[in-house]
N, CA, C and O atoms as a GROMACS GRO file, in nm:
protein
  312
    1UNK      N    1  -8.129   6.353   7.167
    1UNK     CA    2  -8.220   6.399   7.064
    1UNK      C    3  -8.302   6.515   7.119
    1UNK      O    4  -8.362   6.488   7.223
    2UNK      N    5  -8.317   6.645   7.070
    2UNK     CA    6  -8.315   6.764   7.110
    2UNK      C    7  -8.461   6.761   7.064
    2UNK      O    8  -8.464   6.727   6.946
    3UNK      N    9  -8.573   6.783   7.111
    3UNK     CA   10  -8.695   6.807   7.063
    3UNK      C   11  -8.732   7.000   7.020
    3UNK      O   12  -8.704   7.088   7.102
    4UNK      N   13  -8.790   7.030   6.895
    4UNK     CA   14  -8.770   7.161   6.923
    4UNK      C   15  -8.892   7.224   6.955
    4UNK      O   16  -8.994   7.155   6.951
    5UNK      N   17  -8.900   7.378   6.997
    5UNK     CA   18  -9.054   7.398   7.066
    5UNK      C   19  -9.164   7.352   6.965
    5UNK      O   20  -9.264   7.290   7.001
    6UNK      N   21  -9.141   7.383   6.847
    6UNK     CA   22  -9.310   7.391   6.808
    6UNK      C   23  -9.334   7.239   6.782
    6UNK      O   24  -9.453   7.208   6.774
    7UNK      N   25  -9.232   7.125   6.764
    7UNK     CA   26  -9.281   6.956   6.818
    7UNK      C   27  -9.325   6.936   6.965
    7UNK      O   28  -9.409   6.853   7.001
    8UNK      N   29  -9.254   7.028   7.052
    8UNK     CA   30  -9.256   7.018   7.182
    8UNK      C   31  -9.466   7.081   7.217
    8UNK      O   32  -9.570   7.030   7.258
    9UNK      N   33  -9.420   7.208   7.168
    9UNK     CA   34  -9.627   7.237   7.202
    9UNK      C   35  -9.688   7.133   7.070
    9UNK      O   36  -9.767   7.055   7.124
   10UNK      N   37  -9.684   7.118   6.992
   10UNK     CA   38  -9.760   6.984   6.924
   10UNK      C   39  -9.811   6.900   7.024
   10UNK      O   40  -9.928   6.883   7.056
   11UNK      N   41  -9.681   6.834   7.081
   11UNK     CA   42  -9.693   6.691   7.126
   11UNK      C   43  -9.812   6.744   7.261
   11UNK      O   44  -9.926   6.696   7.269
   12UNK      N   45  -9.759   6.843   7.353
   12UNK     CA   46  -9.854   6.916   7.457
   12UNK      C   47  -9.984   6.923   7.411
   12UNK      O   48 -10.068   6.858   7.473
   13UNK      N   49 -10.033   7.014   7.275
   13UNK     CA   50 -10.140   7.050   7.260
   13UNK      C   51 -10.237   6.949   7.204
   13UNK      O   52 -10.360   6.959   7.207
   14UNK      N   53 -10.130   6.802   7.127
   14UNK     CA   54 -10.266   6.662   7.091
   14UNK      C   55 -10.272   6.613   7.194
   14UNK      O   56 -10.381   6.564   7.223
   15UNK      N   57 -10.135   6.600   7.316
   15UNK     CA   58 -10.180   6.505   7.389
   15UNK      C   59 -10.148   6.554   7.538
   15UNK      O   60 -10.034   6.544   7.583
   16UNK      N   61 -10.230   6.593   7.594
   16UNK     CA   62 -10.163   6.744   7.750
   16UNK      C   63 -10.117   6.611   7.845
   16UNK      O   64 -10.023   6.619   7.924
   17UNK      N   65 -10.198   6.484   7.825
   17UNK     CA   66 -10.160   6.429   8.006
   17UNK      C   67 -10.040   6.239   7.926
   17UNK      O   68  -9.947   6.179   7.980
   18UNK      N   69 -10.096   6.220   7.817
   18UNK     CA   70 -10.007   6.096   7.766
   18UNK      C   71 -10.040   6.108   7.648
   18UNK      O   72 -10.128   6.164   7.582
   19UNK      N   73  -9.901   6.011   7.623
   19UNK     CA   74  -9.913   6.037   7.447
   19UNK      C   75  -9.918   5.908   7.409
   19UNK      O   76  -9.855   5.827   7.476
   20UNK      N   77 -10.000   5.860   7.286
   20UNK     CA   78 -10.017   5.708   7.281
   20UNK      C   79  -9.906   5.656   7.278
   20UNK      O   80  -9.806   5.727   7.280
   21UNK      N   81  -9.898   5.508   7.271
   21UNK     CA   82  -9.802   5.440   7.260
   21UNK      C   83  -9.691   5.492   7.100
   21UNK      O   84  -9.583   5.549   7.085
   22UNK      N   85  -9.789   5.434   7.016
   22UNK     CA   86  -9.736   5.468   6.876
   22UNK      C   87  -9.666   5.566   6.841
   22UNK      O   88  -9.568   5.558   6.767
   23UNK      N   89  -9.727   5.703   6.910
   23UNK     CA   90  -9.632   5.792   6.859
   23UNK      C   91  -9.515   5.801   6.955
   23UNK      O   92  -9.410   5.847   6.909
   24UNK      N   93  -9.518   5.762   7.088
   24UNK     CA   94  -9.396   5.779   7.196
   24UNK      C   95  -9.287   5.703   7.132
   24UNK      O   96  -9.176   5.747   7.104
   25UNK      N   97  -9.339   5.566   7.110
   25UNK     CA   98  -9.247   5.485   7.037
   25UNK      C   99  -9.186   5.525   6.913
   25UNK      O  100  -9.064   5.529   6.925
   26UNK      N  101  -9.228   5.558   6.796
   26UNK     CA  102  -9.183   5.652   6.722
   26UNK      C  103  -9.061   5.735   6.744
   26UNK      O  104  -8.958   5.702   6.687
   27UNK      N  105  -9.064   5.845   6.827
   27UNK     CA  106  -9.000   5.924   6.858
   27UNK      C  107  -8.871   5.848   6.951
   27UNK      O  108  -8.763   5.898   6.922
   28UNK      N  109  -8.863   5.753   7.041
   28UNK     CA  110  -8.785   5.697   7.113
   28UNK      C  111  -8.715   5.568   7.029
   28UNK      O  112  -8.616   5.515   7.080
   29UNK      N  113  -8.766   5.520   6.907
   29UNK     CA  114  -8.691   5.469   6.823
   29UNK      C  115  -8.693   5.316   6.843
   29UNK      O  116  -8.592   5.246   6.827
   30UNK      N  117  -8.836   5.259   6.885
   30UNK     CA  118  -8.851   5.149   6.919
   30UNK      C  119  -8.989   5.100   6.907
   30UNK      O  120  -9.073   5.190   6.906
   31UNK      N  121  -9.021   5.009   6.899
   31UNK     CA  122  -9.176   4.912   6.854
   31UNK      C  123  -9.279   4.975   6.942
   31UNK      O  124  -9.236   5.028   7.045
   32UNK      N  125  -9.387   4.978   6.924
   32UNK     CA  126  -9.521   5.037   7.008
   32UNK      C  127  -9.485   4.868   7.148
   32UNK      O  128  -9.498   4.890   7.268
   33UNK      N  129  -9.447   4.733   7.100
   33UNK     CA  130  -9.435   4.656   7.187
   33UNK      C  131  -9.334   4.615   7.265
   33UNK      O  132  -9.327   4.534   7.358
   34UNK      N  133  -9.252   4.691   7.205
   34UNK     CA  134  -9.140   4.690   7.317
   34UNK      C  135  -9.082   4.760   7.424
   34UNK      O  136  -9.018   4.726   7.524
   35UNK      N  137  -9.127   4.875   7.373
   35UNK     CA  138  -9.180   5.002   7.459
   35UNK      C  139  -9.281   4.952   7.577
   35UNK      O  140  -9.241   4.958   7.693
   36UNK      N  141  -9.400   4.906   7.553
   36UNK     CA  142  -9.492   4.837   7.587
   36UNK      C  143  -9.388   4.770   7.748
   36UNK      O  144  -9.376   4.804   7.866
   37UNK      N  145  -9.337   4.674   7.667
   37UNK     CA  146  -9.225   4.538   7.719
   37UNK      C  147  -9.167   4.609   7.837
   37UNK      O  148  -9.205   4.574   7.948
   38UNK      N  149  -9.093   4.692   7.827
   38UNK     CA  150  -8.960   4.785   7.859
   38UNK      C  151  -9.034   4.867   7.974
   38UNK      O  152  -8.972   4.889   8.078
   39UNK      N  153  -9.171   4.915   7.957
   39UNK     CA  154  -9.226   4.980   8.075
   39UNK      C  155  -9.228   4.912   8.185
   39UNK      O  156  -9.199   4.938   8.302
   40UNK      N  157  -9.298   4.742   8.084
   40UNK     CA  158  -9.364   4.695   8.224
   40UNK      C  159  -9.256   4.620   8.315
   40UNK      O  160  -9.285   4.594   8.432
   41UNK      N  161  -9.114   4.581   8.255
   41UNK     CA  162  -9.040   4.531   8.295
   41UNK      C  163  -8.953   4.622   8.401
   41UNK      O  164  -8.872   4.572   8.480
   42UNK      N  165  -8.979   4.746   8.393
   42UNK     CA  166  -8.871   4.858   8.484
   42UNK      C  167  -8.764   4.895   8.433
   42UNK      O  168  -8.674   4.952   8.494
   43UNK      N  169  -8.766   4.859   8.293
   43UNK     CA  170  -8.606   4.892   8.239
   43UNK      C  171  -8.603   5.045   8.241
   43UNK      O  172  -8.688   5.114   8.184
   44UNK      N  173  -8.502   5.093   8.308
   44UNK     CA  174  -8.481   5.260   8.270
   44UNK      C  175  -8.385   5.273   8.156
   44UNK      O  176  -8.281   5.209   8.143
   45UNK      N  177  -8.428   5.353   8.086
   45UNK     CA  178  -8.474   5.465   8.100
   45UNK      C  179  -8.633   5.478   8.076
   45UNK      O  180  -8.698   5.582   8.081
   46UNK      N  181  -8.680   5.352   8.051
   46UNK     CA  182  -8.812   5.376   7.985
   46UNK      C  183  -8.903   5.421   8.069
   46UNK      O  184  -8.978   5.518   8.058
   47UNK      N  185  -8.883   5.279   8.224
   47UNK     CA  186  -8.982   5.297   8.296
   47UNK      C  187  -8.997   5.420   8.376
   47UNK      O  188  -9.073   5.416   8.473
   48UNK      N  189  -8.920   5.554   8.340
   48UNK     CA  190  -8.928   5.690   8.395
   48UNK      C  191  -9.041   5.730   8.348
   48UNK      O  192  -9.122   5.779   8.426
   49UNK      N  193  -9.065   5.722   8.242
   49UNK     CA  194  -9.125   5.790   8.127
   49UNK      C  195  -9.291   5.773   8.157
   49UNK      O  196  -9.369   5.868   8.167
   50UNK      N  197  -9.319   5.661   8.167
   50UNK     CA  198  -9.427   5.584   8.203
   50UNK      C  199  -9.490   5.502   8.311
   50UNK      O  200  -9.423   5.480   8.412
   51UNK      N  201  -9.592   5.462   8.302
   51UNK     CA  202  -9.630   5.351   8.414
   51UNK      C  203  -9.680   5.196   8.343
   51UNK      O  204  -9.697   5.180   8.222
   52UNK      N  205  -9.695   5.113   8.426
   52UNK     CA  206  -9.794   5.025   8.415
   52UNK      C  207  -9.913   5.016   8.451
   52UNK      O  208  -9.924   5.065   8.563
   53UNK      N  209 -10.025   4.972   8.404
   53UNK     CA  210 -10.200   5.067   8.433
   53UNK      C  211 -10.245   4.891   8.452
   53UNK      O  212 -10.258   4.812   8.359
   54UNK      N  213 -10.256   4.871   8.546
   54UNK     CA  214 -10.358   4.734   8.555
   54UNK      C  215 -10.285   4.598   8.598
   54UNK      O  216 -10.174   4.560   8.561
   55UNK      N  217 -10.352   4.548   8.664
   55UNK     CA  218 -10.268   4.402   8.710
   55UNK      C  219 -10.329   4.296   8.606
   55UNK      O  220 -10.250   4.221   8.550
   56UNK      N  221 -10.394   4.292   8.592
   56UNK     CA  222 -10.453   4.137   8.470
   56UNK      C  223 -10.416   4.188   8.364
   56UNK      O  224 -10.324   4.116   8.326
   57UNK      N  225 -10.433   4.278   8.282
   57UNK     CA  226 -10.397   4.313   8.169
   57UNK      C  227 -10.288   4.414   8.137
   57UNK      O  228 -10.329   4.515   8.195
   58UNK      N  229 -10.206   4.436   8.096
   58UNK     CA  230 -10.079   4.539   8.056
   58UNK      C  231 -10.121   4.675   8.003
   58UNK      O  232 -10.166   4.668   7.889
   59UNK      N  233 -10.118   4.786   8.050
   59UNK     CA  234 -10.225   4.910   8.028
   59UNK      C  235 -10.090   4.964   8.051
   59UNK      O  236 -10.030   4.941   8.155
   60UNK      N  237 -10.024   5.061   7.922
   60UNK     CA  238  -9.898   5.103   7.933
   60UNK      C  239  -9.952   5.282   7.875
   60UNK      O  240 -10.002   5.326   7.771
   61UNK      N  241  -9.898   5.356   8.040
   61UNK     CA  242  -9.943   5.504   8.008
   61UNK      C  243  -9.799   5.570   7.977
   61UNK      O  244  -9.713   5.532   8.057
   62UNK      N  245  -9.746   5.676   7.861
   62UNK     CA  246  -9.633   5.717   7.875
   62UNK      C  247  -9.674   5.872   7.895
   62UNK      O  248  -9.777   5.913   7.841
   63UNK      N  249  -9.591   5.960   7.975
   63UNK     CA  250  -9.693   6.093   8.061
   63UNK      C  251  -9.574   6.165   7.939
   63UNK      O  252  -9.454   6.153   7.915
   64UNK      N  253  -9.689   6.242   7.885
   64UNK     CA  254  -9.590   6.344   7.819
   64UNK      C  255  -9.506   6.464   7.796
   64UNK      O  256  -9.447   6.510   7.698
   65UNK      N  257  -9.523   6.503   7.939
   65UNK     CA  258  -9.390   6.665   7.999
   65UNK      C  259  -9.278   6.522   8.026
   65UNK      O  260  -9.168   6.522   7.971
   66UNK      N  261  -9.324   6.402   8.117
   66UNK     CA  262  -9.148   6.348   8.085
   66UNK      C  263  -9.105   6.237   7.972
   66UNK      O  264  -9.010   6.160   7.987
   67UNK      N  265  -9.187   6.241   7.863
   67UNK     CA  266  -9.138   6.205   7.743
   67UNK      C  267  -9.046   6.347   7.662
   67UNK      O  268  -8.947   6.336   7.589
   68UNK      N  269  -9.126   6.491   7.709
   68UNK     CA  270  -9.053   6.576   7.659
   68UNK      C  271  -8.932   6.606   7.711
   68UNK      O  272  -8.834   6.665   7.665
   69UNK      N  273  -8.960   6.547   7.832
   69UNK     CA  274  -8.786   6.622   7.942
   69UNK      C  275  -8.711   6.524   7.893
   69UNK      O  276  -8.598   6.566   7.866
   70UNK      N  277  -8.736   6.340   7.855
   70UNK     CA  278  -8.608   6.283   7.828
   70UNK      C  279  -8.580   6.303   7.700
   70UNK      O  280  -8.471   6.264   7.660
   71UNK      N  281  -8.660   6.360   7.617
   71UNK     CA  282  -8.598   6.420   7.445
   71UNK      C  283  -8.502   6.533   7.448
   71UNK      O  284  -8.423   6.564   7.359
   72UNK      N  285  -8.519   6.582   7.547
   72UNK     CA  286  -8.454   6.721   7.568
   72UNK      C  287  -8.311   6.688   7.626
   72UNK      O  288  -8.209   6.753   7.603
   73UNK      N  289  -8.318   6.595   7.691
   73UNK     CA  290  -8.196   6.559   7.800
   73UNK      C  291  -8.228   6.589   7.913
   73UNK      O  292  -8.137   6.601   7.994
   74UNK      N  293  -8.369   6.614   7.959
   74UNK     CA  294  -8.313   6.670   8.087
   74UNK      C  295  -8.325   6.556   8.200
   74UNK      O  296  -8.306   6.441   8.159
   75UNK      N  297  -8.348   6.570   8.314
   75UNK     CA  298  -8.317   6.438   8.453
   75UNK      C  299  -8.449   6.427   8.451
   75UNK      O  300  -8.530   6.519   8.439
   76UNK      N  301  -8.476   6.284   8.466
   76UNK     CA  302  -8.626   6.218   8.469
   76UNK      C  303  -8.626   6.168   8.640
   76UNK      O  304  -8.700   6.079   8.681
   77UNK      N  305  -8.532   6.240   8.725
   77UNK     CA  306  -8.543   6.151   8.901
   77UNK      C  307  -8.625   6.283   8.915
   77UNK      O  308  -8.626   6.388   8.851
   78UNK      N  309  -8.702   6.234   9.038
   78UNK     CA  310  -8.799   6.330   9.139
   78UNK      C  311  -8.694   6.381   9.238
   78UNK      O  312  -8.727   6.457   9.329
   0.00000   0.00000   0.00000
């Protein structure tokens, strides 16, 4: 799924460092809680995308240059 620039600076210019859950999920085609699920569990491709934020409670950050790189296709490894 090919994101095109002016969704691409959107998504940059509401949200520069993460993008909420709701709308990541949205776009990746899955529940704000399963997404959620899928981070905290390590499933890739998700857990590229994001982190887990907190040990007692589930604090799910998704960073949004690599929500844009895996819309694009491009490689989410360091």
């Amino acid at each position: 799924m090919l994101v095109d620039n002016r969704a691409t600076n959107k998504l940059r210019r509401e949200y520069p460092n993460f993008t909420p859950l709701k709308v990541a999920s949205e776009l990746l085609g899955v529940s704000p809680r399963q997404l959620s699920k899928l981070v905290a569990e390590g499933r890739e491709p998700f857990c590229l995308l994001g982190a887990n934020i907190g040990t007692r409670q589930r604090y799910i950050r998704i960073y949004t240059e690599r929500l844009i790189a895996y819309l694009n296709g491009n490689s989410l490894e360091d």
